[in-house]
N, C-alpha and C positions, 0 to 999 in steps of 0.2 A: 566404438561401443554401441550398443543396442540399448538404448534406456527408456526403460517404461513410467510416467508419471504418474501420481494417482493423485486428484482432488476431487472435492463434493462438487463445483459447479463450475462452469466457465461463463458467469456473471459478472459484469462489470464490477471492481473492487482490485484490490489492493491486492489481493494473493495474484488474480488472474493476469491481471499487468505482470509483476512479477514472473510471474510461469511463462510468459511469454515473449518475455528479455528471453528468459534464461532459453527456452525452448528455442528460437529461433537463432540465439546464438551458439549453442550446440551443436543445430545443423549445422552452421554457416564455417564451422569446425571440423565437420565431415560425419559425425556421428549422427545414429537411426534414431528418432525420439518421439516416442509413440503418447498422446496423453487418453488416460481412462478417465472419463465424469461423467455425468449425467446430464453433459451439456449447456447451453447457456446463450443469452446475448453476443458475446465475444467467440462463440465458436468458429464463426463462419471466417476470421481474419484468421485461424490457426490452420483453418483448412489453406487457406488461397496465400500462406507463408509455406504450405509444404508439410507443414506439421499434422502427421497421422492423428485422428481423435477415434476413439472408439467410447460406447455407450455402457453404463453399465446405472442400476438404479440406487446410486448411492444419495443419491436429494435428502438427506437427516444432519440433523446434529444428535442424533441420539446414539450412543457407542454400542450399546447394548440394541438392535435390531434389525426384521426380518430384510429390510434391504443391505447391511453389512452380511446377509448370509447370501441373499439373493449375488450379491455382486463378488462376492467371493465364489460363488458358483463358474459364473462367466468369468470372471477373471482365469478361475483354474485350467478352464479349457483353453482360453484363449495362451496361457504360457504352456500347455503341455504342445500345443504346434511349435510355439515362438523361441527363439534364442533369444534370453534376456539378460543382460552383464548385469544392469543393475535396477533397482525397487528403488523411487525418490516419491514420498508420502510428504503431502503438503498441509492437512490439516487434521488433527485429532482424530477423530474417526476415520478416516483414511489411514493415520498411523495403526490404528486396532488390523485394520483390511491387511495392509500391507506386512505386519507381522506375521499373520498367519499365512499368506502366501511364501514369503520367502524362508519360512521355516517348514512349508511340506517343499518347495524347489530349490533349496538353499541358494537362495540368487540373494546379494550382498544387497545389503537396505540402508538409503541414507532419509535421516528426516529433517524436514525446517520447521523451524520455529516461528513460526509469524508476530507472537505474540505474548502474551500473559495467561497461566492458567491455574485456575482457583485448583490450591491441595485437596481436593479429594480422595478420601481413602484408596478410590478403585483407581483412580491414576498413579497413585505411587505403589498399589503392591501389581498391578498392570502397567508398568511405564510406557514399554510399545516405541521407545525411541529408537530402536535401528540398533546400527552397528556403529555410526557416527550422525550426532546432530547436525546440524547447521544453524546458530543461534542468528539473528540480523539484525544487531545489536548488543552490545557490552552489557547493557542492562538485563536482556533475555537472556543473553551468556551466565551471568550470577544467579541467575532467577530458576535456571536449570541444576544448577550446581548446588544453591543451595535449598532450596525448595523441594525439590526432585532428585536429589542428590547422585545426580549424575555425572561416570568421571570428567573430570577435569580436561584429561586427555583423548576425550572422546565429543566432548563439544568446540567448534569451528566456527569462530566469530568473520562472517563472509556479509556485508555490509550488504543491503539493495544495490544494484546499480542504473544508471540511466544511459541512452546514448546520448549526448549532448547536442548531436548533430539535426533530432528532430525538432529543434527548439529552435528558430532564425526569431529574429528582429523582424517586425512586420512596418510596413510603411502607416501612414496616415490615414489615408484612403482604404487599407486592410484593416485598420482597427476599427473605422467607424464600420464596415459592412458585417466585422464582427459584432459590434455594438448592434446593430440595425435585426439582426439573426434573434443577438439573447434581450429586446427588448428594452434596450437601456438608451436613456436620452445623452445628446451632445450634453460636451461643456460641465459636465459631474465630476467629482471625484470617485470612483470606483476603488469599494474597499470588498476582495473576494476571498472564498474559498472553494475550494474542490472536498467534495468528502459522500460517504454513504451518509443519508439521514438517519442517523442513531442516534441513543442518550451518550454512548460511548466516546462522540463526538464533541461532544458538549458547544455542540450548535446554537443551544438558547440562550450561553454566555455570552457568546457574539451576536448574536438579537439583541441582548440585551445594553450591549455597549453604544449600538447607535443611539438611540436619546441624546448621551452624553457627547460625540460626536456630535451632532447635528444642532449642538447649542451653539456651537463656536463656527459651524461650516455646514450651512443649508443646502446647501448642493451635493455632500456628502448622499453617496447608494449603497449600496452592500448587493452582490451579489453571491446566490450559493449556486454550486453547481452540481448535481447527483440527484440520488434518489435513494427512497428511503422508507421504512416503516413509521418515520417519524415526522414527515412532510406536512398532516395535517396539523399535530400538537404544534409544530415552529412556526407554521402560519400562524393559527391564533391566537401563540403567541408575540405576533409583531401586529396581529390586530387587536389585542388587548393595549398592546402600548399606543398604538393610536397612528402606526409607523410602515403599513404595510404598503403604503403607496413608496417607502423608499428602499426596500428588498423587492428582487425578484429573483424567483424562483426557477433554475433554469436546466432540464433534464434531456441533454443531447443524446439521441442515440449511442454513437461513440464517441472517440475521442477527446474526451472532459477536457483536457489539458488544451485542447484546442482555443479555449477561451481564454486563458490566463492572459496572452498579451493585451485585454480590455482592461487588467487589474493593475493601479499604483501601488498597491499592498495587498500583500497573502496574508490570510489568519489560517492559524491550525488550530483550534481551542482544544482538542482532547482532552478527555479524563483521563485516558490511555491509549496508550501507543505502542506498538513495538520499535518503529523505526519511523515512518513519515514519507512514502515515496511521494507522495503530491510536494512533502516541500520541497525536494532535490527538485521536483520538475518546477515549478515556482523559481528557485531558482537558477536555473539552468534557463531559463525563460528572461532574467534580471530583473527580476521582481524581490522587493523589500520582503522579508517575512516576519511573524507574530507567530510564535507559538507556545505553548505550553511546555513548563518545565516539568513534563512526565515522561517516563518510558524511555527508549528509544531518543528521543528529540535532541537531550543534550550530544548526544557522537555527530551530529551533524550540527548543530548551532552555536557557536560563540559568542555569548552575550555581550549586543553591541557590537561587534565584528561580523560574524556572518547573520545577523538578526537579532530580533529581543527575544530572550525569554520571560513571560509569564507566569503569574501563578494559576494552576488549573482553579475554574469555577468560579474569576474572579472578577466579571464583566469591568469594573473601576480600572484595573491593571490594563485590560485588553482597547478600554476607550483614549486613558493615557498615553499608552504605546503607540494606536493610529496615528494620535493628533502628535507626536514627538516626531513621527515620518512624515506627516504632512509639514509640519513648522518646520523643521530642519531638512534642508534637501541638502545639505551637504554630507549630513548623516544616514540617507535616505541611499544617496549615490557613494558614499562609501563603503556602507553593508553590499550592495548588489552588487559590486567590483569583488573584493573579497569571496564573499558565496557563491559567485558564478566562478570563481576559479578552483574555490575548494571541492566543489562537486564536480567537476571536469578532472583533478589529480588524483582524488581521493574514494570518489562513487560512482566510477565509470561503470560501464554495461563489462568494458573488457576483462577488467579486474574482477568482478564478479562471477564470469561465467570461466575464468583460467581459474578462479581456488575452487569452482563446486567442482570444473572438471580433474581438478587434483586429489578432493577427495574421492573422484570416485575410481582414478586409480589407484588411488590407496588399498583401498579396500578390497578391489576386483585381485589384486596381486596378492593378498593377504588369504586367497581363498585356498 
């Protein structure tokens, strides 16, 4: 099959990871898989895996403008050359783009769900989902169903997946030259996360947790890893606690996940979630995690078994939980036994990319 992607950016985050599992396993499946966006940070890795990118100026989150016409433009011509089987629209305004092309080409539309989206009048009498969802998540599955009230039998609960195999055990001498890279001193405890700097993230509740941390354990750091609109507010506020000298701040070109082997514990604080790839990569890494009991998060966590859950926004809960990994190391190496195997049976890359490519012959046969 011929399949054409559509997202707003290929910026470091959580979609473009995502699209690029799925993208490169596609290929490696035999199918042509072309992605449309407006480009990004991560572009240059889809070119040099194989993966065709083409430009179009969809850069908005706004559904309603002139770049949704603009790029519906390009897009039209570019499918009146192209054989395309099928349309996979990856964020809300790409669903609006994507409706409208595959209703003047009738080429079969599958959409994902990333996430949570506020009911809107113009979203529900404009749905724009496809032909078949893909929800990624149990949580996003009910949230489409009931909320948006979309059939039952038209949304596909298809989990994130990971390969597990880009994730090894680093030696000693690897982890301090990683330490030495993101700035962190010997002989620390290192408490991290991976994430965009958002409120969404609820980054300031894990700021907030170290205080309480570092009464019991001075050596305790926190490391964050990303970037973000919200870098300057989380800075000060770890300079208002008085604590900025034990966070650092740490924005790698690529591969974010690259540093986790510096981390004794992952935190996820979210206010919301749809699923949580950074925690599957965490652990798939054997790193302990913390996250929040929002969204997405429970299909992957086992309270106490494959990690804690949290309450969102609840810095006390999130300082607890560290110091419960830190004190107990037998609870500490029991989670990360567990979770590194649930995400190896359960959140493979393989799994993932054999159900979207099942829906999409569903759909293509259905035409």
């Amino acid at each position: 099959m011929k399949i054409l992607h559509i997202t707003t950016h290929l910026n470091k985050g959580g979609i473009t990871s995502y699209l690029f599992s799925l993208a490169t396993g596609l290929k490696a499946k035999g199918h042509a898989v072309i992605i449309a966006s407006s480009g990004g940070q991560s572009q240059e890795e889809f070119v040099k895996s194989g993966i065709k990118c083409i430009f179009i100026p969809i850069y908005t989150k706004k559904e309603i403008s002139p770049s949704v016409l603009f790029s519906y433009l390009a897009l039209r011509r570019f499918l009146s050359e192209e054989k395309i089987d099928v349309i996979h629209a990856h964020t809300r305004v790409t669903q609006v783009l994507a409706v409208s092309l595959s209703r003047k080409f009738r080429i079969p539309l599958v959409t994902t769900c990333h996430g949570f989206f506020k009911s809107r009048w113009h979203r529900r009498v404009f749905p724009c989902w496809g032909d078949k969802t893909i929800a990624i998540s149990s949580q996003v599955k009910n949230h489409l169903i009931n909320d948006f009230k979309v059939k039952r039998e038209d949304v596909y609960l298809i989990h994130n997946g990971i390969n597990p195999d880009k994730f090894k055990r680093h030696s000693l001498e690897e982890i301090e030259e990683l330490k030495k890279e993101a700035s962190l001193p010997k002989n620390c405890i290192i408490v991290g996360s991976v994430a965009r700097f958002s409120t969404v993230k609820g980054l300031e509740y894990f700021i907030k947790a170290l205080p309480l941390v570092a009464r019991e354990y001075n050596n305790a750091m926190f490391l964050l890893v990303g970037y973000g609109a919200e870098e300057t507010s989380l800075k000060q506020i770890a300079k208002d606690l008085k604590i900025e000298d034990k966070i650092v701040f740490f924005n790698p070109i690529k591969d974010s996940y690259k540093y986790l082997p510096v981390m004794d514990i992952f935190v996820m604080p979210s206010i919301q979630e749809g699923l949580g790839l950074s925690i599957l990569e965490a652990q798939a890494q054997g790193i302990p995690v913390i996250a929040s009991r929002v969204g997405g998060i429970p299909d992957i966590i086992e309270d106490n078994v494959t990690g804690i859950l949290v309450e969102s926004k609840n810095s006390g809960e999130i300082a607890a939980a560290i110091l419960k990994l830190i004190k107990d190391k037998n609870l500490a190496a029991a989670i990360k036994d567990h979770a590194y195997e649930r995400t190896v049976s359960d959140f493979s890359l393989e799994k993932m990319v054999e159900k979207t490519e099942s829906v999409y012959k569903e759909i293509v046969h259905a035409v």
